[in-house]
C-alpha positions in Angstrom: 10.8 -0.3 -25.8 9.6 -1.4 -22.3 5.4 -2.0 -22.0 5.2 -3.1 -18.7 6.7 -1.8 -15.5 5.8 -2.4 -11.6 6.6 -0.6 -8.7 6.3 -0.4 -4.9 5.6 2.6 -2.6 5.7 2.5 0.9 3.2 4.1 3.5 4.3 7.3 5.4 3.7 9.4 8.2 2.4 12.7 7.1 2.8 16.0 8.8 4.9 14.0 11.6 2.9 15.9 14.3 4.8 19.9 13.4 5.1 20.1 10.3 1.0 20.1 8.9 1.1 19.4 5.2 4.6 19.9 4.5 6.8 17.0 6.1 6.7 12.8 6.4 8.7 10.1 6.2 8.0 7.0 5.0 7.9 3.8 6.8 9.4 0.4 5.6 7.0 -2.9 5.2 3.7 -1.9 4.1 2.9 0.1 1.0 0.8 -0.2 -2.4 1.8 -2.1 -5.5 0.8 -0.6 -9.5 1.4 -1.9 -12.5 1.1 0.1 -15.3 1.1 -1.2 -19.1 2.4 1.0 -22.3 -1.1 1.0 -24.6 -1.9 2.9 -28.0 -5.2 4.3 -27.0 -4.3 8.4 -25.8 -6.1 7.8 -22.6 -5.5 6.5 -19.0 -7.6 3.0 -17.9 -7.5 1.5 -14.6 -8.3 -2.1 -15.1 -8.4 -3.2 -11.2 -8.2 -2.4 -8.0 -7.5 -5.0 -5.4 -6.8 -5.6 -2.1 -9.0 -2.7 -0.7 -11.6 -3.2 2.0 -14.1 -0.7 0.1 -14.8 0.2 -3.5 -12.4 2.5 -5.3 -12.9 4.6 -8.2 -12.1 3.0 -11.7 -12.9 6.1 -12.9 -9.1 7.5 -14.1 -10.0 11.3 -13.3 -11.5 10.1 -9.8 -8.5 7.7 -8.6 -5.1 9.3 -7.5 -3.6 7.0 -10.0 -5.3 7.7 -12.7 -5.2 11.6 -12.1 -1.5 11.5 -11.6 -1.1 9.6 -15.3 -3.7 11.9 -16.9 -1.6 14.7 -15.8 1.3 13.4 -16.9 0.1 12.4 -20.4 -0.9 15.8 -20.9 2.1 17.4 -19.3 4.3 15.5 -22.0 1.6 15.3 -24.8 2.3 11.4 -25.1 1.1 10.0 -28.1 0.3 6.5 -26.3 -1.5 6.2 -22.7 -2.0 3.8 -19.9 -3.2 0.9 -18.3 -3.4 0.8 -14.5 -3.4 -2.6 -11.7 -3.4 -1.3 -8.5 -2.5 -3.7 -5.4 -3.7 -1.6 -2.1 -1.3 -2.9 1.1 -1.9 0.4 2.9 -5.4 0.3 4.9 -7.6 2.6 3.8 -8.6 5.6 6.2 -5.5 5.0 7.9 -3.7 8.3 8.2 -0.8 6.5 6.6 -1.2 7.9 2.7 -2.6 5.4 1.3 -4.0 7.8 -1.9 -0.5 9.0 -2.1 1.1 5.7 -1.9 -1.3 4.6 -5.3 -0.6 7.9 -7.2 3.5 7.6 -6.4 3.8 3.7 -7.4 1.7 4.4 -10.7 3.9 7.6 -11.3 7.6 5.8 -10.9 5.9 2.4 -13.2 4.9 4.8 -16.0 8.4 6.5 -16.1 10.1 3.5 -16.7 7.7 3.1 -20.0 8.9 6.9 -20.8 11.6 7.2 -23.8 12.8 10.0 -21.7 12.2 9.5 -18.4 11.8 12.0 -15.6 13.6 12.4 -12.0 11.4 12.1 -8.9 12.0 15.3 -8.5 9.9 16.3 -11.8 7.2 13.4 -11.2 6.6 15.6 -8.2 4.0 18.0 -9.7 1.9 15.3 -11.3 1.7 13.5 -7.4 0.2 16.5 -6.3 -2.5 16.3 -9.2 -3.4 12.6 -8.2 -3.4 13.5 -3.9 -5.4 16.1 -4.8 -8.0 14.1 -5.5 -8.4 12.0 -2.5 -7.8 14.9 -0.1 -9.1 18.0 -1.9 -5.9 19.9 -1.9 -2.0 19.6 -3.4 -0.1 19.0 -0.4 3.0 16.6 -0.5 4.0 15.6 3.3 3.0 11.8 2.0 4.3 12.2 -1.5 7.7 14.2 -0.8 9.4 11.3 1.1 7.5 7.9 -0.8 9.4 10.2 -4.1 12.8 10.5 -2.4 12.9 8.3 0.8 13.8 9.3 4.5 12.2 12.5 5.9 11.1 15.1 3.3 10.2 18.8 3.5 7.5 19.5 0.6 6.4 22.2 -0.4 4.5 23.4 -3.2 7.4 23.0 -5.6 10.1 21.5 -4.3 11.4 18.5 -2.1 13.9 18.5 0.7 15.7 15.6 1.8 16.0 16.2 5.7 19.1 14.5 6.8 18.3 12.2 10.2 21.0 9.6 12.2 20.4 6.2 10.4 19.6 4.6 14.2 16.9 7.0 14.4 13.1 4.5 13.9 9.9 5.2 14.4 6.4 3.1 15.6 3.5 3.3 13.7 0.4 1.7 15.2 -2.4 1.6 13.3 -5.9 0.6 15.0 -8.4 -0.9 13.5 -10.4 2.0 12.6 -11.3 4.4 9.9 -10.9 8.1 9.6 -11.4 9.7 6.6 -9.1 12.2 5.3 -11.9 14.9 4.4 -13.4 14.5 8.2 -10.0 15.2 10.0 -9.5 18.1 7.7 -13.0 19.5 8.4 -11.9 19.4 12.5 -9.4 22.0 11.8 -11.9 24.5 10.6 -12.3 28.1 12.3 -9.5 30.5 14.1 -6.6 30.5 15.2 -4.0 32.3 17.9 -1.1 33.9 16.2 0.6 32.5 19.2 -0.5 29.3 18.6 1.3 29.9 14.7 4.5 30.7 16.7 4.6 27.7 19.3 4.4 25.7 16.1 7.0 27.5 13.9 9.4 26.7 16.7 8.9 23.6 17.6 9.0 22.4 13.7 12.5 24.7 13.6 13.8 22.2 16.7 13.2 19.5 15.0 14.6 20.5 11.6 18.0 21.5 13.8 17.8 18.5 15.5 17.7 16.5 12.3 20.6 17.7 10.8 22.8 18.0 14.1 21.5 14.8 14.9 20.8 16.4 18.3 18.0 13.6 20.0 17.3 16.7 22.9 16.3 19.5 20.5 13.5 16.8 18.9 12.6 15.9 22.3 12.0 20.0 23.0 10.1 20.4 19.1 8.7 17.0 18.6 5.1 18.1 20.0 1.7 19.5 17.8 -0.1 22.2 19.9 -1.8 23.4 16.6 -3.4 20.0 15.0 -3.2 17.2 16.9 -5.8 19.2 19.9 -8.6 19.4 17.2 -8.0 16.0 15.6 -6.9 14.5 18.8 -11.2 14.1 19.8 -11.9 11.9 16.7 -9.4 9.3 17.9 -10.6 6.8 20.4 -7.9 6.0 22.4 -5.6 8.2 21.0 -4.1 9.9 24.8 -3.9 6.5 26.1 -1.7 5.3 22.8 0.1 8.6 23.0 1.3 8.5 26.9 2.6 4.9 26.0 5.2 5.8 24.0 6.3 9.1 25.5 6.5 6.4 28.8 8.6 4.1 26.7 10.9 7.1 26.5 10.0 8.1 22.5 11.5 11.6 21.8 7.4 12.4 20.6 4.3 11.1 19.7 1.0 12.5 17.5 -1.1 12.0 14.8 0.2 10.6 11.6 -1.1 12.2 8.8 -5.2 12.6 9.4 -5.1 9.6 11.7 -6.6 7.3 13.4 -2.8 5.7 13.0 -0.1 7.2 16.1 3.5 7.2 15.2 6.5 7.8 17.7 10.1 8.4 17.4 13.0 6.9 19.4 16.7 7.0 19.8 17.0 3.6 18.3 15.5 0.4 17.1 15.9 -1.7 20.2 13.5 1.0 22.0 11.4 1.0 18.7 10.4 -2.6 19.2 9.9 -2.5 22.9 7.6 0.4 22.7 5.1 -1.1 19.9 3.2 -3.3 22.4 2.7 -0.9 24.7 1.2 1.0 22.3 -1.1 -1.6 20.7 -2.5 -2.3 24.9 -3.6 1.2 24.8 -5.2 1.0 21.4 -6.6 -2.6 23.0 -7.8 -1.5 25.8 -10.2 0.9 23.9 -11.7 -1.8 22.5 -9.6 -2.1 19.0 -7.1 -4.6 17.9 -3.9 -2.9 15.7 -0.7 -3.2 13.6 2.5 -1.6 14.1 4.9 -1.7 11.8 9.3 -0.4 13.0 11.2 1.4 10.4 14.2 3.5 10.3 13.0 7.0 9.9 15.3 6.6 7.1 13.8 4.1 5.1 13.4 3.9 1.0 11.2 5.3 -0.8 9.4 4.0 -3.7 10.8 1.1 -5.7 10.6 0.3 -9.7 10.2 -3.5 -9.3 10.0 -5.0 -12.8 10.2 -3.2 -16.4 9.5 -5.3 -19.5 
């Protein structure tokens, strides 16, 4: 009987400018670590929390880990509970799901101490339990593809692998700034045009049908957020500047990822990937903050059991 298990989960790019709570894809190279232990006590304990910039919660019920396992306990009435490491990669504030990230890594290191274990699929709801905690609401655009990989449709109950050409990549610059998750959500407060609703349904339905045709025009047409992005866009110094780079280094779009400050961008392969990232970071640079960007295959992998003992 395994007591010990690891795993990895990438960061991700939630909402990926059209598709507000309900798509992301991951992004290769930065992500969170857990380790989770197998203990007889019924109850969830996280024991540390390193790597982060500020103080997290220890408090299970409070951290998206510890939610995620509670839930899970109780889901499966385990007689036995959990101890919780967390290793933060994924800078807090970031708009790259860095709560989600936490509650996926603890989920898939638990299920390997499982005598059953469950698919990603059915680890789903308990995600939603730990994200909720962080953002205030179950939404899974971060937790959909760091489950399955790639580029995800979530909704409330169930995951969608969106197929995308494997030389598809995306930028994600991240400035060093913070904007916290609550604050971006409290800019989209107060009415909106049906029109506006429209614009957006059919711009997300170009991209969707350019994702499976693997048609790089119909995501150029889609691949822009007239519904979020012009409320969130304000909080986000720099953010036009960062923006206009990319669509000048001929990205098929640009916004927001997730609740920001971080930009992401797609592109027709990696080669225009890499040459667009410092053209990015001047913008960013040239409002006064210094930034990472990370390239990754829109199709990247998801989260990762690393060790099980």
């Amino acid at each position: 009987m395994r007591q010990q298990a690891s795993a990895f989960s990438p960061a991700s790019v939630g909402n990926v400018g059209v598709g507000f709570d309900i798509l992301g894809h991951v992004i290769e190279g930065v992500g969170d670590n857990v380790t989770v232990r197998r203990i007889e006590a019924p109850e969830v304990r996280i024991t540390g929390i390193h790597g982060a910039t500020v103080d997290l919660p220890l408090d299970a019920p409070g951290n998206t880990a510890g939610a995620a396992l509670i839930s899970l306990r109780e889901a499966l009435a385990l007689p036995f509970g959990f101890e919780v490491e967390i290793g933060k990669g994924i800078p807090l504030g970031s708009g790259m799901g860095g709560s989600a990230a936490s509650c996926v890594a603890a989920l898939v290191a638990a299920n390997a101490l499982l005598d059953a274990p469950l698919t990603r699929e059915q680890l789903y709801p308990h995600a939603l339990v730990g994200e909720a905690v962080a953002s205030g609401g179950k939404h899974g655009d971060n937790l959909g593809p760091m489950l399955l990989g790639g580029l995800v449709l979530s909704t409330a109950d169930r995951l969608v692998r969106v197929p995308v050409p494997d030389h598809w990549h995306s930028v994600l610059v991240h400035p060093e700034a913070i904007l916290e998750t609550r604050r971006a959500r409290a800019a989209l407060q107060g009415a909106y045009e049906l029109k506006e609703f429209v614009a957006q349904s059919a711009n997300l339905a170009l991209v969707l049908a350019g994702c499976h045709a693997g048609d790089a025009g119909l995501v150029r047409e889609g691949l822009r957020d007239v519904l979020v992005e012009p409320r969130r866009a304000p909080l986000i110094v720099g953010f036009g500047a960062a923006k206009q780079a990319a669509l000048d280094a001929n990205a098929m779009g640009a916004s927001i990822s997730g609740a920001g400050p971080s930009v992401f961008a797609w592109f027709e392969s990696r080669g225009e990937a890499e040459a667009a990232a410092p053209a990015v970071q001047a913008a960013f640079a040239a409002a006064g903050f210094d930034s990472q960007a990370w390239v990754s295959p829109i199709n990247a992998t998801g989260a990762e059991l690393l060790s099980a003992t």
